[in-house]
PDB file with SEQRES, HELIX, SHEET and CRYST1 records, atoms N, CA, C and O in Angstrom:
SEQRES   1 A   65  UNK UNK UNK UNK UNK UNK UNK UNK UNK UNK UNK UNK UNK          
SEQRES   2 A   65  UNK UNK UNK UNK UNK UNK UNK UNK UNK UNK UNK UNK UNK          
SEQRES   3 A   65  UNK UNK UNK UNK UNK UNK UNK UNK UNK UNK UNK UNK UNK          
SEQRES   4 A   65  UNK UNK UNK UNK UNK UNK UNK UNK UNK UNK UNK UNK UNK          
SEQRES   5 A   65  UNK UNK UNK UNK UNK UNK UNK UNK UNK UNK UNK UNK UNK          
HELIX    1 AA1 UNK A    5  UNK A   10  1                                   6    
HELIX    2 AA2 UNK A   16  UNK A   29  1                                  14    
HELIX    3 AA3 UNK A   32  UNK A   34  5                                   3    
HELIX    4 AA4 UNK A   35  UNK A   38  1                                   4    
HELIX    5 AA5 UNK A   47  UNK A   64  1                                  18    
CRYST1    1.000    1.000    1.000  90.00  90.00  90.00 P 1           1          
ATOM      1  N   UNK A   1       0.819  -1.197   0.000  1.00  0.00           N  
ATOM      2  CA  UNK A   1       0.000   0.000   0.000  1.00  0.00           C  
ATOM      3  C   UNK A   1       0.862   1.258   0.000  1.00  0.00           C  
ATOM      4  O   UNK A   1       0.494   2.199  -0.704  1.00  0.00           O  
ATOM      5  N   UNK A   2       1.644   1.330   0.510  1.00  0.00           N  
ATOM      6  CA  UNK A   2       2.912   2.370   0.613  1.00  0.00           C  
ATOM      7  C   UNK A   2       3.880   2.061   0.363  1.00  0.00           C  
ATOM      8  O   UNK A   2       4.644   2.754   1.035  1.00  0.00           O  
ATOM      9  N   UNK A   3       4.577   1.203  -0.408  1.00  0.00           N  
ATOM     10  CA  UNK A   3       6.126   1.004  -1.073  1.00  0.00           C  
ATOM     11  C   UNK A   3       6.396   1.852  -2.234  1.00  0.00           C  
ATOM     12  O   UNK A   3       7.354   1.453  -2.896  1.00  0.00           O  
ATOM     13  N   UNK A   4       5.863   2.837  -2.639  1.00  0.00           N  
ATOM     14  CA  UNK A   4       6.801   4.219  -2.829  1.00  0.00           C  
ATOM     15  C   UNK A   4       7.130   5.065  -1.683  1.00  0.00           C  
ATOM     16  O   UNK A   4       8.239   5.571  -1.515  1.00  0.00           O  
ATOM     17  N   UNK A   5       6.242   5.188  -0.990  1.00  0.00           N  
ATOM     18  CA  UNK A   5       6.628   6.169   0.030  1.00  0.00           C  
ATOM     19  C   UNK A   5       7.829   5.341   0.812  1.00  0.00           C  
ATOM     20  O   UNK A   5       8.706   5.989   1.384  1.00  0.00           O  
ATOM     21  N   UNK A   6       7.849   3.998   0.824  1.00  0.00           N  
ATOM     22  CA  UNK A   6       8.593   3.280   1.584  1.00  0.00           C  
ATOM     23  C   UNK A   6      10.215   3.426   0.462  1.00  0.00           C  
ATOM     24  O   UNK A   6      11.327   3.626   0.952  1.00  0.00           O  
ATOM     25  N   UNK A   7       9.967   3.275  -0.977  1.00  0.00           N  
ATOM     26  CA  UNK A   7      11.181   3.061  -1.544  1.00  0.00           C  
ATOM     27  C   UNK A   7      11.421   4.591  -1.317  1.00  0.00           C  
ATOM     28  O   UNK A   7      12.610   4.824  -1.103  1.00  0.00           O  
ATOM     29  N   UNK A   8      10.704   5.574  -1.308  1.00  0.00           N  
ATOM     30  CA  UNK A   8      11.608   6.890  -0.962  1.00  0.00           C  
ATOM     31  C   UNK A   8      12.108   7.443  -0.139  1.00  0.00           C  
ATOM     32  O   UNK A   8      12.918   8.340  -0.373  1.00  0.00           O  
ATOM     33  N   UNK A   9      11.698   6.986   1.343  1.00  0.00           N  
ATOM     34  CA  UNK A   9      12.186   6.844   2.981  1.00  0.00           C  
ATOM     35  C   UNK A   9      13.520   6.596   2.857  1.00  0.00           C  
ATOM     36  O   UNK A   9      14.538   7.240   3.107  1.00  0.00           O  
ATOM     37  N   UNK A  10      13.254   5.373   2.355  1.00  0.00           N  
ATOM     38  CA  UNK A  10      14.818   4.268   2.349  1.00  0.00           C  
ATOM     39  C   UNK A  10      16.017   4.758   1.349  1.00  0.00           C  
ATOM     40  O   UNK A  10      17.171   4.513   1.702  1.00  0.00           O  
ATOM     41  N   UNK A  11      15.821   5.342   0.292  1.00  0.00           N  
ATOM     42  CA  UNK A  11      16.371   6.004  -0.869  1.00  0.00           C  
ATOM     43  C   UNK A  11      17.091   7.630  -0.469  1.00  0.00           C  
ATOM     44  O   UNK A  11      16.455   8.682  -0.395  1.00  0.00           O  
ATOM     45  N   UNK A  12      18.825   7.419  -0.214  1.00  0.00           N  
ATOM     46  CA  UNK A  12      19.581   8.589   0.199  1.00  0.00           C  
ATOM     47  C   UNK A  12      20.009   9.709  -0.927  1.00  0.00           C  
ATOM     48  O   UNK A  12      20.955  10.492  -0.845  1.00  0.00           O  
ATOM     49  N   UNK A  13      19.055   9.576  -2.010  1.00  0.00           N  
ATOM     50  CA  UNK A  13      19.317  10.226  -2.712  1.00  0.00           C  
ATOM     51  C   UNK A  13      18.095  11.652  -2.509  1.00  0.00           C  
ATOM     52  O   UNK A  13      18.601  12.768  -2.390  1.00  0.00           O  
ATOM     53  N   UNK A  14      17.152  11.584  -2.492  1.00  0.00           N  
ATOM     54  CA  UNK A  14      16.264  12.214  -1.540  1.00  0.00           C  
ATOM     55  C   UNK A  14      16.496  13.121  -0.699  1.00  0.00           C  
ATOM     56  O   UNK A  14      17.158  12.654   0.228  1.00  0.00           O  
ATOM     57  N   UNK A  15      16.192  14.582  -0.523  1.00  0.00           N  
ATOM     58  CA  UNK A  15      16.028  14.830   0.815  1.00  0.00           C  
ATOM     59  C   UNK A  15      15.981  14.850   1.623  1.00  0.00           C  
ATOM     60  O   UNK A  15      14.751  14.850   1.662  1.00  0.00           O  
ATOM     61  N   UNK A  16      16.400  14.887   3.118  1.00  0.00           N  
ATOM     62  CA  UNK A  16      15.744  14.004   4.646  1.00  0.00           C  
ATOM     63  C   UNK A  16      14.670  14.961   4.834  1.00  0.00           C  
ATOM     64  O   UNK A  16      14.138  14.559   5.868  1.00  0.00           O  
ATOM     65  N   UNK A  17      13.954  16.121   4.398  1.00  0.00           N  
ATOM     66  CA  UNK A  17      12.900  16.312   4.927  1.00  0.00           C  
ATOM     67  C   UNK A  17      11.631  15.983   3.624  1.00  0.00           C  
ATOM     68  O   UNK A  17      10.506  16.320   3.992  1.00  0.00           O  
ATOM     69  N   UNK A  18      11.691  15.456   2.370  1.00  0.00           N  
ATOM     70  CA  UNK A  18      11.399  14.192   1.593  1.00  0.00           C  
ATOM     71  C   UNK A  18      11.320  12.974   2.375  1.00  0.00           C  
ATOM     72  O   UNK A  18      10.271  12.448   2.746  1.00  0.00           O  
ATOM     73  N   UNK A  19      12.127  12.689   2.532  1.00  0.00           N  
ATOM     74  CA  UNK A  19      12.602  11.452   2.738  1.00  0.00           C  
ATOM     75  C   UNK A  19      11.586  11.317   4.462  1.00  0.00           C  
ATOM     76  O   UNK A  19      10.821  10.359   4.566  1.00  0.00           O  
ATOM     77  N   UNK A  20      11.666  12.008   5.278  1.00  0.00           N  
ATOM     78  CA  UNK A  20      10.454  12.409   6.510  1.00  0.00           C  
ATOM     79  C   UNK A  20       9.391  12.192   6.031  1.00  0.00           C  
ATOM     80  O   UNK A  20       8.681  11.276   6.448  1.00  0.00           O  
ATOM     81  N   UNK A  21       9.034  13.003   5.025  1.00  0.00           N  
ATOM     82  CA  UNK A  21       7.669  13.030   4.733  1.00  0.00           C  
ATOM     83  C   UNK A  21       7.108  11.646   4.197  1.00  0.00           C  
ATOM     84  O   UNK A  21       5.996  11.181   4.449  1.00  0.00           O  
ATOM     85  N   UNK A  22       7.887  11.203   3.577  1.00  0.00           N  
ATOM     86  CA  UNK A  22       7.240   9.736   3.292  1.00  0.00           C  
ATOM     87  C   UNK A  22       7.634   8.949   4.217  1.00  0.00           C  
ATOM     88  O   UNK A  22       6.964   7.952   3.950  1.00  0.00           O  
ATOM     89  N   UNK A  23       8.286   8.667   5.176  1.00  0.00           N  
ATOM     90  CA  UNK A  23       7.809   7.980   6.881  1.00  0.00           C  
ATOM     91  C   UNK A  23       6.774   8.413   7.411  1.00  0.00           C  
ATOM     92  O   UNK A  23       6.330   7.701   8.312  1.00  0.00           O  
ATOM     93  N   UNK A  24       6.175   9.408   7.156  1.00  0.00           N  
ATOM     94  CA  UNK A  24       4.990   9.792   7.876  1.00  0.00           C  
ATOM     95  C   UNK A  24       3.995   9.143   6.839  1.00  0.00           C  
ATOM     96  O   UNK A  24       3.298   8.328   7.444  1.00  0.00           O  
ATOM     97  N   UNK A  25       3.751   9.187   5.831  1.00  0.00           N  
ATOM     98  CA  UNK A  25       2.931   8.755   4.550  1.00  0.00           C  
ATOM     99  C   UNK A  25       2.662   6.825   5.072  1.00  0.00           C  
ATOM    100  O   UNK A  25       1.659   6.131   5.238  1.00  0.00           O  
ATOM    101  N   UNK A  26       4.217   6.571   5.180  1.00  0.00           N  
ATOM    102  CA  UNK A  26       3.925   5.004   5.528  1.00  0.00           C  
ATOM    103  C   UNK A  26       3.177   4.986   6.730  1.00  0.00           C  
ATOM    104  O   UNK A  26       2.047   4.498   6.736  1.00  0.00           O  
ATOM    105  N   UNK A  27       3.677   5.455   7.724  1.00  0.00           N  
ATOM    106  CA  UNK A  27       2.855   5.540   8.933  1.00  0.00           C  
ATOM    107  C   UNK A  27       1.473   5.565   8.893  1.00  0.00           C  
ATOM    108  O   UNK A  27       0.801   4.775   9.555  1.00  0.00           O  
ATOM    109  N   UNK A  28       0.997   6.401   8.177  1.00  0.00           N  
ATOM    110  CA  UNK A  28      -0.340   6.821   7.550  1.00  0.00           C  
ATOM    111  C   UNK A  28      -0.874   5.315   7.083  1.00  0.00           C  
ATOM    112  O   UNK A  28      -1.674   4.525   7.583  1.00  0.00           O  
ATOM    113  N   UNK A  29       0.057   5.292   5.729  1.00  0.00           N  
ATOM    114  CA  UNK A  29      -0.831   4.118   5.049  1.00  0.00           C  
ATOM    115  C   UNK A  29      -0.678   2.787   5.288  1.00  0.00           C  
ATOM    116  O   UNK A  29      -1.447   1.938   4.837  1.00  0.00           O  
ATOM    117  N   UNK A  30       0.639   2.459   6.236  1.00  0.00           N  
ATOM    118  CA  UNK A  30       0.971   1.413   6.315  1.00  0.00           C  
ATOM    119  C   UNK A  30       0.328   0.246   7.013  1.00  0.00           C  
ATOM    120  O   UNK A  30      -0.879   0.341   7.239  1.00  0.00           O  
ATOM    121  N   UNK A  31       1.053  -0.992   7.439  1.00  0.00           N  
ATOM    122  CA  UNK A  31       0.732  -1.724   8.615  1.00  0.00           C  
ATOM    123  C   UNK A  31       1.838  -2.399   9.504  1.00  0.00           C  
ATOM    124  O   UNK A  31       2.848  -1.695   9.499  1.00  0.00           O  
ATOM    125  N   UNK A  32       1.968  -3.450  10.212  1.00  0.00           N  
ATOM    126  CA  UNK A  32       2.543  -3.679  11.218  1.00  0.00           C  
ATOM    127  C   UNK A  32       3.497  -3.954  10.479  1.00  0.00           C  
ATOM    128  O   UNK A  32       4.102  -2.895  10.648  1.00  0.00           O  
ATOM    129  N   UNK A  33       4.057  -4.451   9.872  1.00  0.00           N  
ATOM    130  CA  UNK A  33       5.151  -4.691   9.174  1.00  0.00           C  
ATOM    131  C   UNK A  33       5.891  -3.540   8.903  1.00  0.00           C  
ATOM    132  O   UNK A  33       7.076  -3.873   8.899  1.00  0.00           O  
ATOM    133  N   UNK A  34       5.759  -2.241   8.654  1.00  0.00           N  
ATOM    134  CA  UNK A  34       5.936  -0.949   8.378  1.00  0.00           C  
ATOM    135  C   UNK A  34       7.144  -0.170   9.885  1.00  0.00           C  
ATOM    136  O   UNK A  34       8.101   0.604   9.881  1.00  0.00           O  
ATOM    137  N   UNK A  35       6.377  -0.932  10.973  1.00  0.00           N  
ATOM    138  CA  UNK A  35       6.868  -0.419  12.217  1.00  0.00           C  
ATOM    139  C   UNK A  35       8.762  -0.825  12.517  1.00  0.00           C  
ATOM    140  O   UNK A  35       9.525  -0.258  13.298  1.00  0.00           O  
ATOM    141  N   UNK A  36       9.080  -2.095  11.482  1.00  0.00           N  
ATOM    142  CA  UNK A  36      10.169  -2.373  11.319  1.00  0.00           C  
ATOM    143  C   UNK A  36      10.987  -1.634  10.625  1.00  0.00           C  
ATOM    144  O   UNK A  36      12.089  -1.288  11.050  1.00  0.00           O  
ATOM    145  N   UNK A  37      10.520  -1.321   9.481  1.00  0.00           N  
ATOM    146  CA  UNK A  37      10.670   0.138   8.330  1.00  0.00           C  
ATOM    147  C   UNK A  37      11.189   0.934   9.205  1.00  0.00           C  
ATOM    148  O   UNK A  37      12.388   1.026   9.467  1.00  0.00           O  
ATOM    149  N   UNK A  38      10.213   1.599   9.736  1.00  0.00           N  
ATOM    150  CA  UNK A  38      10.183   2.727  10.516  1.00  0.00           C  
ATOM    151  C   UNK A  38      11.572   2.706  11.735  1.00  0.00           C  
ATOM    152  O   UNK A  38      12.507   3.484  11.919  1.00  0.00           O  
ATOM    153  N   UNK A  39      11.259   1.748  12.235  1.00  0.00           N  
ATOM    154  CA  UNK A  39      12.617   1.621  13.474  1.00  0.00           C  
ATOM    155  C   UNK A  39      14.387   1.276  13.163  1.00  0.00           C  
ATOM    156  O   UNK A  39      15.186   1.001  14.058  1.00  0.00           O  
ATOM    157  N   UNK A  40      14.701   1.367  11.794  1.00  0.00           N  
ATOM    158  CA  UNK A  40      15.791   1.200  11.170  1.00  0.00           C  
ATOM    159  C   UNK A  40      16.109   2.808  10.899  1.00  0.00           C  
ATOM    160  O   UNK A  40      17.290   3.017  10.620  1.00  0.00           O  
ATOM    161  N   UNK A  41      15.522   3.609  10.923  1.00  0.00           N  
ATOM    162  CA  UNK A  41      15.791   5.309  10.998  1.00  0.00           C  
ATOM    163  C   UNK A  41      16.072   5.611  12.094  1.00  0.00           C  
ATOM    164  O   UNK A  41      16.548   6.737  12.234  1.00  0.00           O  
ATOM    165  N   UNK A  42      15.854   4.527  13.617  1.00  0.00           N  
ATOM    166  CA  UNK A  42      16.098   5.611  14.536  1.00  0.00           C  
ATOM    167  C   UNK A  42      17.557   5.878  14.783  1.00  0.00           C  
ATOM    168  O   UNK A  42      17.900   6.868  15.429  1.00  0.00           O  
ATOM    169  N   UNK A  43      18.403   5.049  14.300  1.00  0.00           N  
ATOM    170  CA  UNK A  43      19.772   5.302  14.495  1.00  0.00           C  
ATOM    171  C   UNK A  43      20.690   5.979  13.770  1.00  0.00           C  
ATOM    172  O   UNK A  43      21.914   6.068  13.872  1.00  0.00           O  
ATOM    173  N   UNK A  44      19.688   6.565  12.820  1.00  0.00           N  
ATOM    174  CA  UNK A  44      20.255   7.311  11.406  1.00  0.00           C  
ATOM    175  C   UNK A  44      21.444   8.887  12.114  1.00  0.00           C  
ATOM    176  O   UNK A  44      21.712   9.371  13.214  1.00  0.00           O  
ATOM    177  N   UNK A  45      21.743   9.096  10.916  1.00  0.00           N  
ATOM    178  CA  UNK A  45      22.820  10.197  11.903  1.00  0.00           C  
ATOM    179  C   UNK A  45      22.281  11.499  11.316  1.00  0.00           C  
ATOM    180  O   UNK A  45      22.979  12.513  11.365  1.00  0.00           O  
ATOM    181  N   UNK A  46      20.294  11.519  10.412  1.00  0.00           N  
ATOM    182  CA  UNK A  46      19.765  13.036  10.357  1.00  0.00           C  
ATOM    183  C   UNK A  46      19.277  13.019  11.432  1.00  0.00           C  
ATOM    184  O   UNK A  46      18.892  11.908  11.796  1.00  0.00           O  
ATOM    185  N   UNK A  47      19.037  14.390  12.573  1.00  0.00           N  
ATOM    186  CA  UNK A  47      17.758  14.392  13.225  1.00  0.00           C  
ATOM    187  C   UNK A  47      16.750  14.362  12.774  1.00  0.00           C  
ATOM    188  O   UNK A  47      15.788  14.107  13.498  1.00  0.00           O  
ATOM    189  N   UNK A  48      16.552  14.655  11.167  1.00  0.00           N  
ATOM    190  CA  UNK A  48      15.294  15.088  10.821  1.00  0.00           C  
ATOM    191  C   UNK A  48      14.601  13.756  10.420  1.00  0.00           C  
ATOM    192  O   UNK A  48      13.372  13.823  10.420  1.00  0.00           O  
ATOM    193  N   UNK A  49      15.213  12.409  10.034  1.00  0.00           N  
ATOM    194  CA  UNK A  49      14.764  11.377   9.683  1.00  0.00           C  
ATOM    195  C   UNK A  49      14.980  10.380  11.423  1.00  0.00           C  
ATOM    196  O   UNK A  49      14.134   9.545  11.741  1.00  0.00           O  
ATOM    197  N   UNK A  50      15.513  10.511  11.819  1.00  0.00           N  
ATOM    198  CA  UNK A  50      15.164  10.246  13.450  1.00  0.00           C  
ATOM    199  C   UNK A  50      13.992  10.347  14.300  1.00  0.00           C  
ATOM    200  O   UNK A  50      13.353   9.468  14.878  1.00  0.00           O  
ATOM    201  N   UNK A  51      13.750  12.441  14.224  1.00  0.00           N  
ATOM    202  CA  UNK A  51      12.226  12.519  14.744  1.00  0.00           C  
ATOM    203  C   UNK A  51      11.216  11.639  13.819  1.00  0.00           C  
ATOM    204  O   UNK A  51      10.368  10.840  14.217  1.00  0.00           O  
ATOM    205  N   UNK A  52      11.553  12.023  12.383  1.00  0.00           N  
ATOM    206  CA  UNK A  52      10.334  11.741  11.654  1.00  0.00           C  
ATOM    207  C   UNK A  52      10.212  10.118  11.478  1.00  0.00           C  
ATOM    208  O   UNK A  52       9.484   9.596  10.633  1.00  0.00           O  
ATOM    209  N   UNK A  53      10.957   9.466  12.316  1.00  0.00           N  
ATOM    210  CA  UNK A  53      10.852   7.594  12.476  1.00  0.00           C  
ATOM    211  C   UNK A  53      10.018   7.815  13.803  1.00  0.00           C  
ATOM    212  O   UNK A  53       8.882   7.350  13.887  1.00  0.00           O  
ATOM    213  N   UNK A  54      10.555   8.484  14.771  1.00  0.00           N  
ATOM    214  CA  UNK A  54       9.754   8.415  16.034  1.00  0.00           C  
ATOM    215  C   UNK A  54       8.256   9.035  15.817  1.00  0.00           C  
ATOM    216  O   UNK A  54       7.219   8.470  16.164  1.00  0.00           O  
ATOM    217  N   UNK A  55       8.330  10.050  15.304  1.00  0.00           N  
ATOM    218  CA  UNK A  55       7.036  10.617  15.061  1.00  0.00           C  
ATOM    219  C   UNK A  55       5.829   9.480  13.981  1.00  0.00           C  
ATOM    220  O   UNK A  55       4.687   9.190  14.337  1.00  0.00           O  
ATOM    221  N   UNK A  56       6.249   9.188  13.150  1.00  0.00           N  
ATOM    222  CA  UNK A  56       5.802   8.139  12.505  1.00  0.00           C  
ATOM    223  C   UNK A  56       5.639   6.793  13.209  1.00  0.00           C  
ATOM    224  O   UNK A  56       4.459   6.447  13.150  1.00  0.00           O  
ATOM    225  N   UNK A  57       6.294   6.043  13.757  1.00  0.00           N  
ATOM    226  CA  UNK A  57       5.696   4.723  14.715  1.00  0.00           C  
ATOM    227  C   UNK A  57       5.027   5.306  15.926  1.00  0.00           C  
ATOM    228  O   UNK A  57       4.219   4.487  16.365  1.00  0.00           O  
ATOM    229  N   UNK A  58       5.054   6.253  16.531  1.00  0.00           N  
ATOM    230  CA  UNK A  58       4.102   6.582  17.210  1.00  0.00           C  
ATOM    231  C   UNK A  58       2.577   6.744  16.564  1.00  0.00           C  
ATOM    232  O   UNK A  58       1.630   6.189  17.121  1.00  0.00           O  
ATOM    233  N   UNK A  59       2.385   7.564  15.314  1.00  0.00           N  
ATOM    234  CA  UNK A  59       1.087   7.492  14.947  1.00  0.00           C  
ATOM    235  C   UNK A  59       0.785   6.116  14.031  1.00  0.00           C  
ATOM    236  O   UNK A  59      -0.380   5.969  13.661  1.00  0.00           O  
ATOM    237  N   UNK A  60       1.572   5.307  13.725  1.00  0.00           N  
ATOM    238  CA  UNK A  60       1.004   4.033  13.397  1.00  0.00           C  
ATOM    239  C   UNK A  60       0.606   2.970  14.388  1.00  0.00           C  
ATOM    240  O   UNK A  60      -0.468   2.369  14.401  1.00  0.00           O  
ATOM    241  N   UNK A  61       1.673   2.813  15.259  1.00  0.00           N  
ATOM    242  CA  UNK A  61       1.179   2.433  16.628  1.00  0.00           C  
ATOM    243  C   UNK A  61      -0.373   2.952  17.038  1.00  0.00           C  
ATOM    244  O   UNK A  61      -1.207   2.101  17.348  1.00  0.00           O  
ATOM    245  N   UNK A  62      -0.675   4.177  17.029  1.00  0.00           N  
ATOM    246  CA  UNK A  62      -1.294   4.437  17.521  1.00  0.00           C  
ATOM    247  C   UNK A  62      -2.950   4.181  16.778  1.00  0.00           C  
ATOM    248  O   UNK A  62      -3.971   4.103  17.461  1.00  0.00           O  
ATOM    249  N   UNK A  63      -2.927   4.098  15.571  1.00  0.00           N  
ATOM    250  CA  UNK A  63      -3.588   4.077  13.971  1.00  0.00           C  
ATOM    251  C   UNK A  63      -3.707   2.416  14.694  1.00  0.00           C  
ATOM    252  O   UNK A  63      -4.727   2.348  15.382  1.00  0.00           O  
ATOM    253  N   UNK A  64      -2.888   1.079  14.683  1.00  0.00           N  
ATOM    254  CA  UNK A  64      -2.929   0.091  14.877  1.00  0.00           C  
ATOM    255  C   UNK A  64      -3.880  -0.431  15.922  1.00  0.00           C  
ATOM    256  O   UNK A  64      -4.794  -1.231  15.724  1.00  0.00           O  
ATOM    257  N   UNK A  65      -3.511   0.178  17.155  1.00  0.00           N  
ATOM    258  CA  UNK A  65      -4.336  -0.086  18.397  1.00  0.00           C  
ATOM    259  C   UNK A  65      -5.666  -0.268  18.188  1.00  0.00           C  
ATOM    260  O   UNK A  65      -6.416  -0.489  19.139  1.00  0.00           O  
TER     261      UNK A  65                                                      
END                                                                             
């Protein structure tokens, strides 16, 4: 449902505040499988793709519940 937004997350050619915005998009459209996606950014060395992993599994998490 979201593997563009997912191939453009993952893709360093991109922007990191691009590249944010479609972690939030997956978050949005995604599902549990997504939350793995998502948690491979938190160790990244942008802040901006860091918050936007935390900010994103929080509202899918939360979308999930």
């Amino acid at each position: 449902m979201s593997a563009p937004a997912r191939r453009i997350a993952a893709d360093p050619e991109w922007a990191d505040g691009v590249r944010g915005q479609a972690m939030l998009l997956t978050a949005k459209l995604g599902d549990e499988e997504d939350l793995g996606t998502l948690s491979r950014f938190l160790d990244d060395s942008s802040p901006v793709l860091r918050l936007r992993a935390m900010e994103g599994i929080a509202a899918l998490q939360a979308r999930l519940a």
